[in-house]
C-alpha positions in Angstrom: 85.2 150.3 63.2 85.5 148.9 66.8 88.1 146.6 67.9 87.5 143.3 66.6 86.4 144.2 63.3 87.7 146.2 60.2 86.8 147.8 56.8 88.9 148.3 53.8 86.2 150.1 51.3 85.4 153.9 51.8 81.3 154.2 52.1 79.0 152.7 54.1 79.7 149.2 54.1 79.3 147.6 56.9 82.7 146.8 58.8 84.2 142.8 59.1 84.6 140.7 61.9 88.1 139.0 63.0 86.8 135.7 62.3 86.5 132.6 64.9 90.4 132.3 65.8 91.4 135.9 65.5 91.5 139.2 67.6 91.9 142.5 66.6 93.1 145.4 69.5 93.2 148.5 66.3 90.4 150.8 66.6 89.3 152.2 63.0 91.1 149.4 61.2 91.4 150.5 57.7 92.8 147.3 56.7 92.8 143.1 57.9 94.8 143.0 60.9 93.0 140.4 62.7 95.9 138.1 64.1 95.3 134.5 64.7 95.3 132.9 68.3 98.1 131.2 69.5 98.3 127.1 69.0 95.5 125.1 70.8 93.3 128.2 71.1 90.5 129.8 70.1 88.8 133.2 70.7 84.5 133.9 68.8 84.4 136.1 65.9 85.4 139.8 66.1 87.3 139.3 69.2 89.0 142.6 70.3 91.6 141.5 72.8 94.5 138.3 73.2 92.6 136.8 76.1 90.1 136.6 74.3 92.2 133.6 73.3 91.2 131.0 75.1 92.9 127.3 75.7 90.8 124.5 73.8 89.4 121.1 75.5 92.9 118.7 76.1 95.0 122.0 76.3 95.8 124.3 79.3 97.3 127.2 80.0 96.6 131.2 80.5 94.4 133.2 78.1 95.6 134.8 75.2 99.1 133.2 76.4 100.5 129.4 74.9 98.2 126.9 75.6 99.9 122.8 76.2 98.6 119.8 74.9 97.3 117.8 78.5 100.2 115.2 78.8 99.6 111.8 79.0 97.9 110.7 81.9 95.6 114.1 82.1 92.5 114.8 80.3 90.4 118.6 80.0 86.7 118.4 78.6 86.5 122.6 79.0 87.7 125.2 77.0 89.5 127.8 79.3 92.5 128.5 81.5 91.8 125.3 84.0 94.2 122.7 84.6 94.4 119.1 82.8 92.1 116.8 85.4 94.5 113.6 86.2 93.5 110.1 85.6 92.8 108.5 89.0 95.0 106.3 91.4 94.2 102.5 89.4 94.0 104.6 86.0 96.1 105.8 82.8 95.8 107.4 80.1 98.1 107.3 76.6 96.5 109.8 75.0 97.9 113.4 74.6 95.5 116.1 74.3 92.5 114.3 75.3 89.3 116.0 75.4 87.2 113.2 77.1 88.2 110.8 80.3 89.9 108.3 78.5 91.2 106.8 81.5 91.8 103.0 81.7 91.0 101.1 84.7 94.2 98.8 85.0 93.5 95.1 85.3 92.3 93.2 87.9 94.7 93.0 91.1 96.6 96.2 90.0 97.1 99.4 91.4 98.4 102.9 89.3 99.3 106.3 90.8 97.3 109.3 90.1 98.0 110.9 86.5 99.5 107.4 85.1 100.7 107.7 81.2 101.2 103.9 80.2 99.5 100.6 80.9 102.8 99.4 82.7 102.1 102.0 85.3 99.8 99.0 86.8 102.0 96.7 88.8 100.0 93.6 90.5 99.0 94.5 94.2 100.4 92.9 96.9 99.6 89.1 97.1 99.3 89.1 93.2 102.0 87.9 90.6 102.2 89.4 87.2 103.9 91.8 85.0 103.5 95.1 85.0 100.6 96.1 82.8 99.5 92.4 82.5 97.1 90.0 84.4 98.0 89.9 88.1 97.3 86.3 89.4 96.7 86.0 93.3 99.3 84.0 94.9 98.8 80.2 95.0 98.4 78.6 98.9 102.0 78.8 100.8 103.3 81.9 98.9 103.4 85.4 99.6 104.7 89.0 97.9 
């Protein structure tokens, strides 16, 4: 059998894939010794190498290698070894791992950085009043910040 696959019966059965999640680097595996992908990765059936491996959506990192959870703030729709795409400047993001743009446009008369992980992140531009993460109000006639 070829890398990727093995066979435990003598004859002429045909050999088995490494399932979806596994790789196998023996040649002429007389036994199961597919081994699973590393956390937040995946690899197609009868894979025959680690890089195969490859980082799901919301994680990033090299293939075959540990793959992170996108922090807060960053989102990755693709499968692969790109980097987490950060929310934009007036954005955040709570959610770990996303898959999707879950970025949240912070309120009106607020302003975030790039890559912002909490609603608080928004603080009122200036000439607006507010807490952080709230409603900014424009300042009333005669006032300033």
């Amino acid at each position: 059998c070829i890398a990727g696959k093995y066979k435990v019966a003598t004859g002429d059965a045909a050999c088995t894939r490494c399932l979806e999640g596994q790789y196998s680097t023996t040649v002429g595996a007389t036994a199961d010794v597919c081994q699973v992908c590393l956390a937040n990765s995946n690899a197609p059936a009868a894979s025959d190498k680690q890089t195969d491996c490859v980082c799901n959506a919301g994680s990033t990192g090299p293939d075959g290698k540990m793959c992170a959870e996108c922090i807060a703030g960053k989102y990755k729709i693709a499968t692969g070894d790109a980097a987490c795409t950060r929310c934009l400047e007036g954005q955040y993001s709570t959610t770990v791992g996303a898959t999707a743009d879950v970025c949240q446009v912070c309120l009106a008369n607020s302003n975030a950085p790039a890559a912002s992980d909490k609603q608080t992140d928004c603080v009122c531009n200036a000439g607006s009043t507010g807490p952080d993460g709230k409603m900014c109000a424009e300042c009333i006639a005669g006032k300033y910040k």
